[in-house]
Each structure stands twice: as C-alpha cells, then as structure tokens.
Legacy VTK file of the C-alpha trace (Angstrom):
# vtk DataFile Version 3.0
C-alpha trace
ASCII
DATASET POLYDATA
POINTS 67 float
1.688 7.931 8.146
-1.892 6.570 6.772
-5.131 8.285 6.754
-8.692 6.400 6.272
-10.744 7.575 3.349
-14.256 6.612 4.910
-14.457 4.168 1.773
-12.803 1.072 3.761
-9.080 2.106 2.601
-6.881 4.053 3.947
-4.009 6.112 2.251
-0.429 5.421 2.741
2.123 7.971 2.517
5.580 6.263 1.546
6.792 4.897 -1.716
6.690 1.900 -3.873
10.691 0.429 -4.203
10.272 -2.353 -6.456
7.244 -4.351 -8.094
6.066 -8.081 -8.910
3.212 -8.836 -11.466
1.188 -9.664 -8.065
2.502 -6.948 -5.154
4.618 -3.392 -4.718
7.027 -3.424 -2.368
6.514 -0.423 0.022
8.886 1.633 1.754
6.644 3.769 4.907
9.470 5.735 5.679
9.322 5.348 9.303
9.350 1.216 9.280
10.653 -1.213 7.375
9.405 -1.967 3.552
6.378 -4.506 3.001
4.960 -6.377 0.267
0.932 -4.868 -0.838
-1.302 -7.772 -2.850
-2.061 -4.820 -6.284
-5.397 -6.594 -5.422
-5.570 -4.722 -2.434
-4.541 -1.337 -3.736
-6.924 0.503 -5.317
-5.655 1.304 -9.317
-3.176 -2.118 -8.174
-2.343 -2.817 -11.493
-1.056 0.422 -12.714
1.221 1.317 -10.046
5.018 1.242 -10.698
8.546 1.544 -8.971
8.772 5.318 -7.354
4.676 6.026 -7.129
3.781 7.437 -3.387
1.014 7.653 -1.445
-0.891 4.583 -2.548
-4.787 3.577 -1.444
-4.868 0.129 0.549
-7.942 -2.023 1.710
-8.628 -1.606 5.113
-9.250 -4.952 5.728
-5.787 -6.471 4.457
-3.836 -3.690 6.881
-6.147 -5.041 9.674
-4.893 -8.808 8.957
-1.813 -7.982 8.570
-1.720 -5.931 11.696
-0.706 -2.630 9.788
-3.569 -0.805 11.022
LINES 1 68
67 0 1 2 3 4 5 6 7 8 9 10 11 12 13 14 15 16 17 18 19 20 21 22 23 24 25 26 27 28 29 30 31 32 33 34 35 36 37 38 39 40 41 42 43 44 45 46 47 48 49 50 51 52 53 54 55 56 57 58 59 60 61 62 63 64 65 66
C-alpha cells in the first residue's frame, strides 16, 4: 500500500529486509522485494534492516513504474 504526501513522495507501507551503503531492499508485502536508491528516500541514510513505512520520491516510483 503507498499513500502520496502532497510533497512529491509518497509513503510506503512494507519493510526494509536488508541494506547496501547505496539502497534498502524493500519487502511491500503484497509483491515481491525491490531495491530503493537511500537517495531517493527521504532520511536515506539512516534507515536500517527491519524499519517500515519508508518516504520515497515520487519521481523514481514513476520511472520505475511503481507508481
């Protein structure tokens, strides 16, 4: 599930399964897991393995079709 902020993100509910100095891999839930740029996600470089809900550019979900 997602929900726009109005602030060109949108909210992602799901959780983070494993991170790389450069992305969080993402579990939705309800589709399969998917690597996020931290330079997409707002606070990028403090999230960790087992954080939920997590705040993603709007314009990287549009490009990759997530949106």
């Amino acid at each position: 599930m997602s929900r726009k902020t109005g602030f060109g993100q949108t909210t992602l509910s799901g959780e983070i399964i494993r991170t790389s100095d450069s992305a969080v891999l993402f579990d939705p839930g309800d589709d399969e897991p998917f690597w996020v740029p931290r330079r997409c996600c707002l606070d990028g470089s403090t999230l960790e393995d087992g954080d939920s809900d997590i705040c993603v550019a709007d314009w990287w979900l549009e490009q990759e079709g997530r949106l």
